[in-house]
C-alpha positions in Angstrom: 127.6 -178.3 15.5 126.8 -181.5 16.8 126.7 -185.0 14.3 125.8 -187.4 17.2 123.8 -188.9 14.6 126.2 -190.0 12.3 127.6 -192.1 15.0 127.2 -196.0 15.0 125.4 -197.8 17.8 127.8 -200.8 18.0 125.5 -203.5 20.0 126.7 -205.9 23.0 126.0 -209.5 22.8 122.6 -210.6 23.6 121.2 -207.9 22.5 118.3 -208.0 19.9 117.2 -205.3 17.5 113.5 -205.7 16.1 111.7 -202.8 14.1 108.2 -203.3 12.5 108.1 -199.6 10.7 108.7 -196.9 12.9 108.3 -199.0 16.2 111.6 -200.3 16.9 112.2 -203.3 20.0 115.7 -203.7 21.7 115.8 -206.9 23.7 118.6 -207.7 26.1 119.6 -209.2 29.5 117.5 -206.9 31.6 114.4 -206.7 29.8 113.1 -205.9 26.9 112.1 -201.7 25.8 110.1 -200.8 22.7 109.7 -197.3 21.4 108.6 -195.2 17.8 110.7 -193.3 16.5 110.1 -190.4 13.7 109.6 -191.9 10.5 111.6 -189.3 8.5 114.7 -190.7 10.2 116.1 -194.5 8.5 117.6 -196.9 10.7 119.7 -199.4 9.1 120.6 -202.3 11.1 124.0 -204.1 9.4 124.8 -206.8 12.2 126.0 -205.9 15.3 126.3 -201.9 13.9 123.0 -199.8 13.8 123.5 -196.6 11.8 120.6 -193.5 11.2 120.5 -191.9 8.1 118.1 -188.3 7.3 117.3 -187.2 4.1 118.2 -183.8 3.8 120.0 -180.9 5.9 116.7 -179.0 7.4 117.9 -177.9 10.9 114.7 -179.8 12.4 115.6 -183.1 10.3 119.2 -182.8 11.9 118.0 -182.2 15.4 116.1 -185.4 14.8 118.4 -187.7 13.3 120.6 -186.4 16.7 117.5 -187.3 19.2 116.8 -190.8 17.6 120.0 -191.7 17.6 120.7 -191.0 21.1 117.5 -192.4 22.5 118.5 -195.6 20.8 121.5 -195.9 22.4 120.0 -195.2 26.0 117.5 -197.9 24.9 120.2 -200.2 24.1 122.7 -199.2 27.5 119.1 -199.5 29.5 118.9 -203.3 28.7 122.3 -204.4 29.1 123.3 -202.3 31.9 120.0 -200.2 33.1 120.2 -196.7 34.9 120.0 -195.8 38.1 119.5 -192.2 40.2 120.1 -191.8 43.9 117.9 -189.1 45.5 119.6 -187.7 49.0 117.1 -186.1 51.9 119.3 -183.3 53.4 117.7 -181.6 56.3 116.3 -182.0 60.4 114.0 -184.8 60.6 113.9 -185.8 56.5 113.6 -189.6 55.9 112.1 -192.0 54.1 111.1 -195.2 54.6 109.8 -198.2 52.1 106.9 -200.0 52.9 105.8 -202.6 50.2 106.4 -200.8 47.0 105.1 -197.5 48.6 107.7 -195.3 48.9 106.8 -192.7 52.5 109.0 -189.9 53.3 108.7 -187.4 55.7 110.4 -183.6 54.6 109.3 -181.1 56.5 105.6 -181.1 55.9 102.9 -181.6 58.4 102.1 -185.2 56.6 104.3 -187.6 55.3 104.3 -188.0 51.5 103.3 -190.8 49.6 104.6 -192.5 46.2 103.2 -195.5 44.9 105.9 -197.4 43.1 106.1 -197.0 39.2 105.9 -199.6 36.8 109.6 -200.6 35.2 111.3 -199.0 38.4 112.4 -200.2 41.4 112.7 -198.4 44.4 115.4 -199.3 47.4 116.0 -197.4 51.0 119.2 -198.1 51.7 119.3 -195.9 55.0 117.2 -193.4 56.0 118.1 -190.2 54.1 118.9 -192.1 50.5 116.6 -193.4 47.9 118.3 -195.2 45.1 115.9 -195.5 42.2 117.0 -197.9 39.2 115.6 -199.5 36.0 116.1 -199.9 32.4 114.6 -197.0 30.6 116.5 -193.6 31.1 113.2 -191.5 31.0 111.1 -193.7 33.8 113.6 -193.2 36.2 114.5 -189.4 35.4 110.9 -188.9 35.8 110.2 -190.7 38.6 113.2 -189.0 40.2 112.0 -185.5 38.9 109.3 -185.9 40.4 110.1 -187.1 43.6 112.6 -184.2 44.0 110.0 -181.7 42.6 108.6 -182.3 46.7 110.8 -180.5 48.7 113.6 -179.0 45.9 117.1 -178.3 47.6 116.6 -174.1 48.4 119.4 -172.1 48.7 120.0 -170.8 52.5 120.0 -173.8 54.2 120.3 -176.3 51.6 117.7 -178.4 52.8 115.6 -180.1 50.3 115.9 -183.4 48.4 118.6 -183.9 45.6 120.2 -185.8 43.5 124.0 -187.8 44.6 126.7 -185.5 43.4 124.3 -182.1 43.0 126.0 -179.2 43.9 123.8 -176.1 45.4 124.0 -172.8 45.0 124.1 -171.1 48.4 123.2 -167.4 49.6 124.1 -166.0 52.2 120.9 -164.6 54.9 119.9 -161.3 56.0 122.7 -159.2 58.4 121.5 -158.2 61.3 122.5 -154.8 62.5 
């Protein structure tokens, strides 16, 4: 059994903890993230420690107290350090390109596909088959990257597709002729 939420957030320097109720602000070098969190979960902020406390042992209570803690701490890592996905296009003829904050790749379809870039993440093309997506809250870029993969996912007899730096996929192995 997990008791992630027993463990203290210790917080860097420059970094700011506000909460107003449930609605709880984290300010640090980067920027500045604010979210609401379940108000059956208490947050206790005792300097540079922030600890999370649940009133009883209800299996959805605990699974809580887990989920608030951990979001906390991505919020807190996203503004001192931020996150960042890289998104590789394997395949024949897969690229992308940036053009203003429009993101335009071409995989495999018979027109190239569009994104229009997302508020709190930045978008860079380093070379023609990576996209490098980065910003300071964990869930804007994994959903951004989500969906950007959702496109062309990486199949499995070729292994063409976009996917994320480091993904391993699952190959099979095509008909035999006879």
């Amino acid at each position: 059994m997990s008791r992630i939420g027993y463990k203290v957030v210790t917080l860097p320097a420059g970094v700011e903890v506000k909460q107003n109720g449930n609605d709880v602000t984290v300010k640090g070098p980067k920027g500045e993230l604010t979210r609401t969190f379940a108000d059956i979960i208490t947050m206790k902020v005792d300097g540079t420690e922030v600890s999370f406390t649940r009133p009883s042992d209800d299996s959805k209570v605990k699974a809580i107290h887990g989920t608030t803690r951990a979001n906390f701490a991505n919020m807190v890592e996203g503004v001192t350090d931020g996150f960042k996905k890289t998104l590789k296009l394997v395949g024949v003829g897969y690229r992308a390109q940036l053009q203003g904050k429009k993101l335009i790749m071409n995989v495999g379809y018979s027109n190239p596909v569009e994104f229009d870039g997302r508020e709190g993440v930045s978008v860079e093309v380093p070379d023609n088959t990576t996209v490098i997506l980065s910003g300071i809250s964990k869930q804007q870029v994994g959903d951004y990257a989500a969906e950007i993969r959702g496109i062309r996912p990486p199949e499995p007899y070729k292994g063409k597709g976009i996917r994320y730096e480091g993904e391993q996929v699952r190959r099979k192995e095509g008909k035999t002729g006879k």
